[in-house]
N, C-alpha and C positions, 0 to 999 in steps of 0.2 A: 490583910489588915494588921497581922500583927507585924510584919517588918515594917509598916509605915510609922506605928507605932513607936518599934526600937530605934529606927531614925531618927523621929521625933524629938523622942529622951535623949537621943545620943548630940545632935546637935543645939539643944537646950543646954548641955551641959561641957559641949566641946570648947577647947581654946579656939578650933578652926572654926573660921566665919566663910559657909556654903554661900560663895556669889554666880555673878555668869548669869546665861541664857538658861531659858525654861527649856523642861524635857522635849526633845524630839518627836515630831507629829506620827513619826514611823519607825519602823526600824532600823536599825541605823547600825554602824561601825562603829563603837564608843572607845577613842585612844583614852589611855590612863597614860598621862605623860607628866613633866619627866619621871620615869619610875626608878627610884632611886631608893624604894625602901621595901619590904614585906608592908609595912604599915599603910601603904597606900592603898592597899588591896581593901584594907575596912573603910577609906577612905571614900572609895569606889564604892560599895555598897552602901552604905552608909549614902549617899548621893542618889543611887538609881533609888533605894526602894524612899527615901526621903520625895523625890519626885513621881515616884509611881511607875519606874520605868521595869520595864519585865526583860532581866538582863541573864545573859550566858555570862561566861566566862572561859575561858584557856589556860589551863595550868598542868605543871607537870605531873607526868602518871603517877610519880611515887608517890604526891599528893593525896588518892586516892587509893593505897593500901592498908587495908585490915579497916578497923574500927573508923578512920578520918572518912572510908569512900562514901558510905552515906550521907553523912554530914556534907562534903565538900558537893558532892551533886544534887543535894538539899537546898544548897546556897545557890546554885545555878553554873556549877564547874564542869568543864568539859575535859578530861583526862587528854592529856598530848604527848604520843612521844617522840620524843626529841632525835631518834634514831630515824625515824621517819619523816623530815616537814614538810614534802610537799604532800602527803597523805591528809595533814592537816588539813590544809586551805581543803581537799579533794571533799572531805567530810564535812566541812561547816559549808560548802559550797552544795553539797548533797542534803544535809538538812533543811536549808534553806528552801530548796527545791520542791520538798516535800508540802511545804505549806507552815512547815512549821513557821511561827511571829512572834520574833527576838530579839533584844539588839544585843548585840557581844562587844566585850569590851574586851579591848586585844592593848597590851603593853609590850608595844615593839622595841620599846629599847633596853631591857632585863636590868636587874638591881645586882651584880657582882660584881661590877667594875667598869672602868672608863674602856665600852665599845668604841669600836671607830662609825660604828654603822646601825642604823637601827635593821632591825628585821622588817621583809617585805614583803609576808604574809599577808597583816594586814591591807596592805594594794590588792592581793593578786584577789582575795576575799569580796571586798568593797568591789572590784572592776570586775568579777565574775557572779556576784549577785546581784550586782545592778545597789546592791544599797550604797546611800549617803554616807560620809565618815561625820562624827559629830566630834570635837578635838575639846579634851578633859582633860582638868588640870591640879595641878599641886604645886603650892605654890608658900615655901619654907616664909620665905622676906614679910610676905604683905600677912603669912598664916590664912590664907584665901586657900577656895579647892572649888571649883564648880566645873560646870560645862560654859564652853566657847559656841564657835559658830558653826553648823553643821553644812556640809555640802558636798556634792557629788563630784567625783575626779574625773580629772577629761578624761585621761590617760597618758598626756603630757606630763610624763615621771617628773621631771624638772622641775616644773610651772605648777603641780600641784604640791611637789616637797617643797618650793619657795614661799607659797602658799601658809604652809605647816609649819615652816622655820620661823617665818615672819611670829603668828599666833604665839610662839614658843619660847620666843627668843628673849622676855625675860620672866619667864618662869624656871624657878631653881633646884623646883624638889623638895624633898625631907631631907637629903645629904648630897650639899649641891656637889661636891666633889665625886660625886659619879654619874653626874649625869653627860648623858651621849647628844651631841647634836643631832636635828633630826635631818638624817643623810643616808638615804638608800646606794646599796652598792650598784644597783641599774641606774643610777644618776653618771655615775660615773663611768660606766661603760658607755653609755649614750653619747658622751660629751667626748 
């Protein structure tokens, strides 16, 4: 109640105007794209609990030392470390499992600088839980942020990042000069 609350006041008061599709009937894969800032992160929150949605999150370990780790697994942070990734997908694949009802918003294309590639966690995630990906946005030009259309990947890497590219392709970011096309390096090997 009360994060619907600070949503609430938050977008009452934002320059950004929350557009797009309604929340997700299930749980879902939630892209935060293009991620080009730390700032999209309140962005993304700001969204799920505005809609009601009961969301995880993936971020780095060190996020989660001393005094921040309460808080950040308060907000719904899942500690990742980076020395390990497919341990990652192993773990939210194993929560899932359990029964646990989530949707996690994964930002595969990181805020340091122009990737050639986004990360393909998120896939192996979404095609090994059987969840839908739902494609969320930020978007500098129009000052728009919402959620897009939600749907479940074949497994055709290609067909479903042309897909995603399409959705993408003009949204800018917070700092459009870093953002990454969205291009898995298994498109590439495929091809």
């Amino acid at each position: 109640m009360l994060k619907r609350a600070l949503a609430r006041l938050y977008w009452a008061v934002s320059r950004w105007k929350l557009t797009g599709a309604a929340a997700p009937e299930q749980p879902t894969v939630l892209l935060g794209a293009p991620h080009t800032s730390n700032w999209d992160f309140i962005l993304m929150l700001a969204i799920a609990w505005r809609l009601g949605i009961d969301v995880r999150w993936l971020g780095k370990k060190s996020l989660f030392s001393g005094w921040r780790g309460p808080i950040m697994r308060r907000l719904g942070g899942m500690p990742v470390d980076r020395a390990d990734p497919s341990r990652v997908v192993a773990d939210v694949v194993a929560q899932v499992s359990t029964g646990d009802v989530f949707s996690l918003v994964v930002t595969p294309d990181g805020t340091r600088g122009a990737n050639t590639h986004w990360k393909s966690g998120f896939y192996r995630i979404a095609r090994e839980t059987g969840m839908p990906v739902t494609l969320g946005f930020v978007d500098r030009t129009t000052m728009t942020t919402g959620l897009g259309p939600t749907f479940a990947l074949t497994g055709d890497v290609a067909a479903d990042m042309d897909r995603i590219r399409a959705f993408y392709a003009d949204k800018s970011g917070l700092r459009p000069h870093l953002r990454t096309e969205p291009r898995l390096r298994e498109e590439d090997a495929a091809r």
